[in-house]
C-alpha positions in Angstrom: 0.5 -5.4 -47.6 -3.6 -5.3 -46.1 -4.5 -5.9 -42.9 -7.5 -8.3 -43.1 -8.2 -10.9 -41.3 -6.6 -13.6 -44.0 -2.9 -11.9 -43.3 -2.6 -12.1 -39.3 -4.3 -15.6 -39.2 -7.7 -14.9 -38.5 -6.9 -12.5 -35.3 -9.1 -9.5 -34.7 -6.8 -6.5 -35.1 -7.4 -2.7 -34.0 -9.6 -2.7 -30.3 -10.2 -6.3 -29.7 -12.0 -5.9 -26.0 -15.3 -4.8 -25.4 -15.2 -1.1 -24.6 -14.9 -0.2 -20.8 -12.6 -3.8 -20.6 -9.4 -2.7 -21.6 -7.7 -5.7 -20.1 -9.8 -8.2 -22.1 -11.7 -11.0 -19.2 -8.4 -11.4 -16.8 -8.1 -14.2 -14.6 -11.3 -15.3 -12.6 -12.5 -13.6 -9.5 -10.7 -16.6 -6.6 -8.9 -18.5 -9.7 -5.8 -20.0 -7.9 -2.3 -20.6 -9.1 -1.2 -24.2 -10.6 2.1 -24.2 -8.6 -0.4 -23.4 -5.5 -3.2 -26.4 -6.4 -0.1 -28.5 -6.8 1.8 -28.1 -3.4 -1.8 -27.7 -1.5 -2.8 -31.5 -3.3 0.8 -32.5 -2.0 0.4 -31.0 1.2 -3.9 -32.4 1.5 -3.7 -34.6 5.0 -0.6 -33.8 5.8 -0.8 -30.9 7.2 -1.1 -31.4 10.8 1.8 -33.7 10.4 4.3 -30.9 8.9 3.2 -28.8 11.8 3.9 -31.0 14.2 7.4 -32.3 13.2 8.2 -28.2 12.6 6.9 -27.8 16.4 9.3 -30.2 17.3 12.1 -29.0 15.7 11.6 -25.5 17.1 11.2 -26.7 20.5 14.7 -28.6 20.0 16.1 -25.0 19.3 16.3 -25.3 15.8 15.7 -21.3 15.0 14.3 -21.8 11.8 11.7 -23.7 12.1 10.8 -21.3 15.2 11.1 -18.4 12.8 8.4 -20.1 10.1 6.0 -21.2 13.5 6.2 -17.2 14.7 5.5 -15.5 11.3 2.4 -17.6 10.8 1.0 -17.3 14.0 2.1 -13.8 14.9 2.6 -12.2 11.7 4.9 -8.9 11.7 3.6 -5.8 12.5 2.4 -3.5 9.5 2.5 -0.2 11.7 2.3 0.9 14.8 0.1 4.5 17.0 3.0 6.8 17.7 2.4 9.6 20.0 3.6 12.6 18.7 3.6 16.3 20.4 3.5 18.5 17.5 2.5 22.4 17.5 -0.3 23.4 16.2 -0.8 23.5 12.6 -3.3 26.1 11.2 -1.3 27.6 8.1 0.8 26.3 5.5 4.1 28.3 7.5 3.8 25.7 10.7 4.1 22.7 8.8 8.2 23.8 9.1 8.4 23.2 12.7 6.2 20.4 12.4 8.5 18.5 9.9 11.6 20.4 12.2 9.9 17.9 15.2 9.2 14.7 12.9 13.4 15.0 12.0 13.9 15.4 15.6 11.9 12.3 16.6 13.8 10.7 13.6 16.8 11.2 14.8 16.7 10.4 18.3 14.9 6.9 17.3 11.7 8.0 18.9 9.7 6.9 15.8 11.3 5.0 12.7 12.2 6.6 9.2 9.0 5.3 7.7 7.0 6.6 10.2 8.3 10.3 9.7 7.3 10.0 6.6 3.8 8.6 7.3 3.4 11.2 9.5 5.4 13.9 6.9 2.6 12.7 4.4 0.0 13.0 6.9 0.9 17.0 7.5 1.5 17.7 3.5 -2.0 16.6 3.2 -3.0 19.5 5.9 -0.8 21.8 3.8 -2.5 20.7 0.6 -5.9 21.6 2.4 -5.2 24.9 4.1 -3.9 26.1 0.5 -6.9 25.2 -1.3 -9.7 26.6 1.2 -7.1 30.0 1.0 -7.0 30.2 -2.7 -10.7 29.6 -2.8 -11.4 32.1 -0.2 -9.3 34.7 -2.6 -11.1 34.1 -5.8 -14.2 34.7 -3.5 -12.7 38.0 -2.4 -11.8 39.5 -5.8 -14.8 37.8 -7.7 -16.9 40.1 -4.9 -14.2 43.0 -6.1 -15.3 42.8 -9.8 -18.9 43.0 -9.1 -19.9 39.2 -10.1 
C-alpha cells in the first residue's frame, strides 16, 4: 500500500501546517460561539426587560434571582492582601518556620487553605532563589581555586 495523495483522498499527509503554526489557523482572533450569537439575537431588545422582571423577582425575595443580580454586578472575589508576620527569610533553613507559621495561620482560619499555599509558593520561589545565587557563588569560589 503507497501513501500518495490518490490513497487518502487527496489530503496532504506528513506536516500539513506551515512551520512555526503547529495548530494549523485556529479560530479567529474575537470569533464568537454559535450557541452565544444565538441566545444574544434571542436576547437583542430584550435585555432591559429580563433585568427588570429578575429585579423584581429578587426584591420579592426570590433568592435566586438575587443570587444571578449579585454575581453580575459584584462578581466574587478572586483573592484577597493577607497580612502575614513571618520571620525573616535569608537562607533556604528559614523557609521551615516560615511554612511552620503559614500551617499555623491555616489552622486557626487566619488565612484560607489556598492562601497558604499562595503564600507557600511565594516562599519556595525565595528558596529557589537563595539556592541558585549560593551555588553560583560556589562555582565562583572553586573556579577561582583551579586557577581559571
Amino acid at each position: 500500500m503507497t501513501s500518495d495523495a490518490s490513497n487518502n483522498g487527496g489530503k496532504t499527509r506528513g506536516k500539513p501546517f506551515e512551520p512555526g503554526n503547529p495548530g494549523g489557523p485556529g479560530r479567529p482572533s474575537g470569533s464568537r460561539n454559535k450557541a452565544t450569537l444565538a441566545l444574544d439575537a434571542l436576547a437583542d431588545g430584550e435585555g432591559e426587560t429580563i433585568l427588570q422582571k429578575q429585579l423584581e423577582k429578587a426584591k420579592e425575595g426570590d433568592a435566586k434571582a438575587a443570587e444571578l443580580i449579585l454575581s453580575r454586578i459584584w462578581p466574587a472575589r478572586k483573592s484577597r492582601a493577607i497580612n502575614l508576620e513571618l520571620p525573616p527569610v535569608n537562607a533556604p533553613a528559614d523557609i521551615v518556620p516560615a511554612l511552620g507559621r503559614i500551617a499555623d495561620a491555616v489552622a486557626g482560619g487566619e488565612i484560607t487553605p489556598e492562601e497558604g499555599a499562595a503564600v507557600a509558593a511565594v516562599l519556595e520561589g525565595k528558596r529557589k532563589a537563595i539556592e541558585t545565587v549560593e551555588v553560583l557563588a560556589r562555582i565562583e569560589a572553586l573556579e577561582k581555586g583551579r586557577g581559571r
